[in-house]
C-alpha positions in Angstrom: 49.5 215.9 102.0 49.3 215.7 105.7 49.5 211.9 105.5 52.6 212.3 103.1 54.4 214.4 105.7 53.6 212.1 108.2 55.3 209.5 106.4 58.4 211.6 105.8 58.6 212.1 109.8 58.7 208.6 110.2 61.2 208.0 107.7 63.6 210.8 109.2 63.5 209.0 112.8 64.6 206.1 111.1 67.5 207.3 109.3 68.8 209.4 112.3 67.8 207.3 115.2 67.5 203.3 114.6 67.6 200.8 111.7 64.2 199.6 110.2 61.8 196.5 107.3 60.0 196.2 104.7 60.1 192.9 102.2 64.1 192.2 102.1 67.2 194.4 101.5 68.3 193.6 97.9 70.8 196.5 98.4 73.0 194.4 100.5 73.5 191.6 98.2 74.2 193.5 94.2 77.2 193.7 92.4 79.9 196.7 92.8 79.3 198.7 89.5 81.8 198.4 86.9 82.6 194.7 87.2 81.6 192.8 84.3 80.6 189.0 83.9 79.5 186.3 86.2 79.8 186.6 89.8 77.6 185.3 93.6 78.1 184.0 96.9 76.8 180.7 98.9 76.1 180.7 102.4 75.0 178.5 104.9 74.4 178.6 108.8 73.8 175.6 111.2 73.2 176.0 115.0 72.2 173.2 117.6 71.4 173.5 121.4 70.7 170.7 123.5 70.4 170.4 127.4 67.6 172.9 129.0 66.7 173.6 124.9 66.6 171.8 121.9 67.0 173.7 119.1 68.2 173.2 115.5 68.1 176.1 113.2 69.7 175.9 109.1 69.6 179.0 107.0 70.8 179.0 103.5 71.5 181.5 100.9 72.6 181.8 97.4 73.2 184.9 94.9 74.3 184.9 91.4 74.4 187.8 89.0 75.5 188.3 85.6 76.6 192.5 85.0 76.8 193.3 81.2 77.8 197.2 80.1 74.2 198.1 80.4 72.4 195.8 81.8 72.6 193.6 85.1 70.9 190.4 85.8 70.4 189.0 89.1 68.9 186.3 91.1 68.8 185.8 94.9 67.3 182.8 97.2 67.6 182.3 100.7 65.6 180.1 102.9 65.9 179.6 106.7 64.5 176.9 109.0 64.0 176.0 112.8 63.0 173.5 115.2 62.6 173.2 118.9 62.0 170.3 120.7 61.4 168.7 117.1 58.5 171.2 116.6 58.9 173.6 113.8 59.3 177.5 114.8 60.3 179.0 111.7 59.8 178.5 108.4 60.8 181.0 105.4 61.9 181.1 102.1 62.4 183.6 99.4 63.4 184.0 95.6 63.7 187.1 94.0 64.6 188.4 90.4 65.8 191.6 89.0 66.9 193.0 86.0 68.6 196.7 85.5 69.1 198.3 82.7 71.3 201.5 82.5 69.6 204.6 80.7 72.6 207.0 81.1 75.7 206.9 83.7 74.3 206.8 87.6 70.5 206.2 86.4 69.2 202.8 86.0 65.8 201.8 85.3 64.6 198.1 87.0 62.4 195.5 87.0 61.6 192.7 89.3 60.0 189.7 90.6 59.6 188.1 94.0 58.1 185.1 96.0 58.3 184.2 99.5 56.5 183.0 102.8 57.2 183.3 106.2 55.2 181.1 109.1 56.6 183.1 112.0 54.3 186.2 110.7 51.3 183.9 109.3 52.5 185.0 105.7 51.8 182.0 103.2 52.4 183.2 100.4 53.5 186.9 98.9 54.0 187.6 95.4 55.2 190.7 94.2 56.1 192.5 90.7 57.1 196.2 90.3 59.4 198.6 88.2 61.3 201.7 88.9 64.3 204.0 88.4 67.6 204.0 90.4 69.9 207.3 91.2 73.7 207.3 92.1 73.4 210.5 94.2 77.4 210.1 95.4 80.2 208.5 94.0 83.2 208.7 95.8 85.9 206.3 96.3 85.3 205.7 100.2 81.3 206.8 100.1 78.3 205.9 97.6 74.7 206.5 98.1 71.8 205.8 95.9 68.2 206.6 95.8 65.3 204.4 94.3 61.5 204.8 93.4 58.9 202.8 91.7 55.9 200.6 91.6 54.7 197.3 93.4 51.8 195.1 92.9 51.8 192.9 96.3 49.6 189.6 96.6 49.8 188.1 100.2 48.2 185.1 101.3 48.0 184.7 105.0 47.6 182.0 107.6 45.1 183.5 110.4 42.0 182.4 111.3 39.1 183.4 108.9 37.2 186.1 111.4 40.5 188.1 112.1 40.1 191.6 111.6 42.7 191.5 108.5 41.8 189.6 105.7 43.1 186.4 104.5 43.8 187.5 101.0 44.8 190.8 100.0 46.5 192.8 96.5 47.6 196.2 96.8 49.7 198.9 95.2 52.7 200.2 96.8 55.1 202.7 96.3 58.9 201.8 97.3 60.9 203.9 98.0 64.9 203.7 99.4 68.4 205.4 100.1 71.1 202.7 100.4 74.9 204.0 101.1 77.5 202.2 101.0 81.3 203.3 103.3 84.9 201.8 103.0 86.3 202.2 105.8 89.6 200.1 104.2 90.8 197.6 101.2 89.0 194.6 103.8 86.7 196.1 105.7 83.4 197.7 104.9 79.8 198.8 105.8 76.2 199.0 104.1 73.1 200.9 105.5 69.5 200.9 103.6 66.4 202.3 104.7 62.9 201.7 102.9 59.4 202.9 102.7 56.6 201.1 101.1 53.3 202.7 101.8 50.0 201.5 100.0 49.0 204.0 97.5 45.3 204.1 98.5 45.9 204.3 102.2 49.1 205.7 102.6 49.2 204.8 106.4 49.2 201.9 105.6 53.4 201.0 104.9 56.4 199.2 105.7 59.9 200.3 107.0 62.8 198.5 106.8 66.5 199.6 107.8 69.4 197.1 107.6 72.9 197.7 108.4 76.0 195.7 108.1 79.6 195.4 108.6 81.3 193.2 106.1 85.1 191.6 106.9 87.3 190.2 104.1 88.7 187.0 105.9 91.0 186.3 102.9 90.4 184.1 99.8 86.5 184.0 98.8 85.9 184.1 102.8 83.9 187.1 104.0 82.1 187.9 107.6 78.9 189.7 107.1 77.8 191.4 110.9 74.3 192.6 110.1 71.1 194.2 112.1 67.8 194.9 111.2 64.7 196.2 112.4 61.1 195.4 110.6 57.9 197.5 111.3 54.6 196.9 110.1 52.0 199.9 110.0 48.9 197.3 110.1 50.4 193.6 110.8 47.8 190.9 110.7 46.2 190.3 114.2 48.0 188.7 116.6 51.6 189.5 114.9 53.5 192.8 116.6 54.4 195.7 114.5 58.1 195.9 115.2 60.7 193.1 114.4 64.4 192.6 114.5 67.3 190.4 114.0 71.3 190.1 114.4 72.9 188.0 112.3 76.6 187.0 111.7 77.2 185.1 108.4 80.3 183.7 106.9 79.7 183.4 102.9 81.6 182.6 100.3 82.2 185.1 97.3 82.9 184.0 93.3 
């Protein structure tokens, strides 16, 4: 219990202070609810410095999701690459599957899948499966929050050196946990914020935060400008790799 409420204290100095990570913010990317049929968005993201640096950096992402009465399919991938002075620096990719299925109006149970890597944090390779259940806890026109639970099985396979303190291979079981709102602030404008927990089940110290928020723009057309920040933190990162991470980005994507 005392580890539990320790947990909980964390979690409320995240919502109230600072955004936070965990694996990656799915809330961001799913479909508004009552919208039916096919629907995604493509982006892409190319910067180049040359002079003191030389640095070339391409991030792509993709999302496509197909929304039936009750239940909602979706698929996301993303991958994001760097070099500087024609060295690689970063190196990550992700793909990730869901399905939802509606039980009764505002609770949804959910399945998923996910694989990814990530050089910059000596991840080769994690694998993940889990299921849970979904709450609407507020449904209003300008404001909508939701809550989510459920279980995680989490293989990682990392790239350290073999007498690092953490081991190269490990599979655990992790509780996830989230609140994800979502405000209008007008017809074109908008903002997201999601906070999750993921601590191990048999070392519950042992857990993930991630808080994301965003501003989204409707440019006109398919065009939209996604302002985002987000802050990662790691309770026991592999040696060598610090516990707290973040990242601005500002995305231009296109919306079908």
């Amino acid at each position: 219990m005392k580890q539990l409420n320790y947990l909980f204290s964390v979690l409320l100095l995240i919502l109230f202070n600072a955004p936070s990570y965990a694996q990656v913010n799915i809330e961001e990317y799913r479909q508004e609810e009552g919208d039916t049929g096919f629907s995604g968005s493509f982006a892409a993201g190319v910067e180049a410095q040359t002079g003191n640096t030389d640095i070339q950096e391409l991030a792509v992402e993709g999302r496509l999701d197909y929304v039936r009465p009750t239940v909602t399919t979706f698929i996301l991938t993303n991958s994001e690459f760097g070099w500087e002075q024609g060295q690689r620096f970063s190196n990550e990719a992700l793909v990730h599957f869901r399905q939802m299925y509606q039980l009764r109006e505002g609770f949804r149970l959910e399945m998923f899948g996910q694989y990814n890597f990530d050089k910059t944090i000596f991840l080769d390779t994690r694998i993940l499966v889990g299921a849970g259940l979904r709450f609407r806890l507020i449904d209003h026109p300008a404001f909508h929050l939701w809550q989510g639970s459920g279980y995680m099985l989490e293989h990682e396979r990392l790239g350290i050196p073999v007498l690092a303190k953490h081991p190269n291979r490990t599979t655990v079981s992790r509780w996830s946990n989230y609140l994800s709102s979502r405000f209008n602030i007008n017809d074109r404008v908008g903002s997201a914020w999601t906070v999750y927990i993921q601590p191990q089940f048999r070392a519950m110290r042992d857990f993930r935060l991630l808080s994301d928020i965003n501003l989204e723009v409707d440019l006109g057309g398919p065009l939209v400008l996604v302002l985002s920040y987000q802050m990662r933190y790691d309770s026991r990162p592999p040696s060598g790799i610090k516990k707290i991470d973040t990242k601005i980005e500002n995305t231009v994507a296109i919306v079908f």
